[in-house]
C-alpha positions, 0 to 999 in steps of 0.5 A: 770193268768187272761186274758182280752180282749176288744176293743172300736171305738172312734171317734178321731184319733189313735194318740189322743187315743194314747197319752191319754194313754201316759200322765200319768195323765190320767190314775187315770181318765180312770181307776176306780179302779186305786186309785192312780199314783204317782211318776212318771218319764217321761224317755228321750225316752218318756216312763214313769214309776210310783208307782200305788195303786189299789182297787179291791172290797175294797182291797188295791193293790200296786205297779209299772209300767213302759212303757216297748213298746211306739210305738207312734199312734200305740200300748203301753205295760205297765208292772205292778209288786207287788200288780198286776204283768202283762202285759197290751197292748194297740193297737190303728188303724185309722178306718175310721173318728175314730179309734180302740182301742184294750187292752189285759191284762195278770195278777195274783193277790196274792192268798190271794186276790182271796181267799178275794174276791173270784175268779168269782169277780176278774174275772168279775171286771177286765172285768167291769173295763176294759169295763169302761176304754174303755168307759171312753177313748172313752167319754174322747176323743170324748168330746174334740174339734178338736184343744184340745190337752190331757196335758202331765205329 
């Protein structure tokens, strides 16, 4: 099991963040490793489902997600099963004229897959990817104008 933690400040409220990992469609842009978020379903209490495909230093992962906790503004858990199975938190606070977002990730990867690329390169990607992910939320939303509002998948 791998484990990674990281957290960036962005200037935009907890609710955009929030809703930015909440669109379904955003995904594929935060995320460079995330090749692919097909199939999704939006379920009648707001949390979604879909098929993902992943590239981890050229192999092909695949698999589902599924929201599992949608807390509005304030935290999401995704559950991701197959090719990657674990669990991923996103926590999000107003600070100040911005806000913090916090993600953890617990996962395992097929032991053929650490022994392909190695285990040092899993580990240090998942924290580059997730470092990136932060980054690019954070560009993402600060890009924005106040009155612009992420669309929803």
């Amino acid at each position: 099991m791998y484990t990674v933690d990281a957290s960036v400040t962005v200037d935009a409220a907890a609710a955009a963040a929030f809703e930015c990992f909440d669109t379904p469609a955003e995904h594929p842009r935060l995320a460079p490793g995330l090749r692919s978020l097909d199939r999704t379903e939006r379920l009648p209490d707001g949390r979604w489902h879909g098929e993902y495909g992943f590239d981890l230093s050229g192999v092909r992962l695949e698999g589902e997600i599924r929201t599992i906790t949608r807390d509005p503004g304030r935290a999401l858990t995704f559950e991701l099963t197959a090719g990657i199975r674990g669990i991923v938190r996103y926590r999000f606070a107003d600070e100040g004229d911005g806000c913090r977002v916090t993600v953890s990730a617990e996962y395992e990867l097929p032991a053929c897959v650490v022994e392909a690329v190695g285990e040092s390169v899993v580990e240090t990607y998942a924290d580059r990817e997730l470092t990136r992910v932060l980054a690019n939320v954070k560009a993402r939303l600060e890009a924005r104008r106040p009155s612009e509002s992420p669309d929803r998948a």
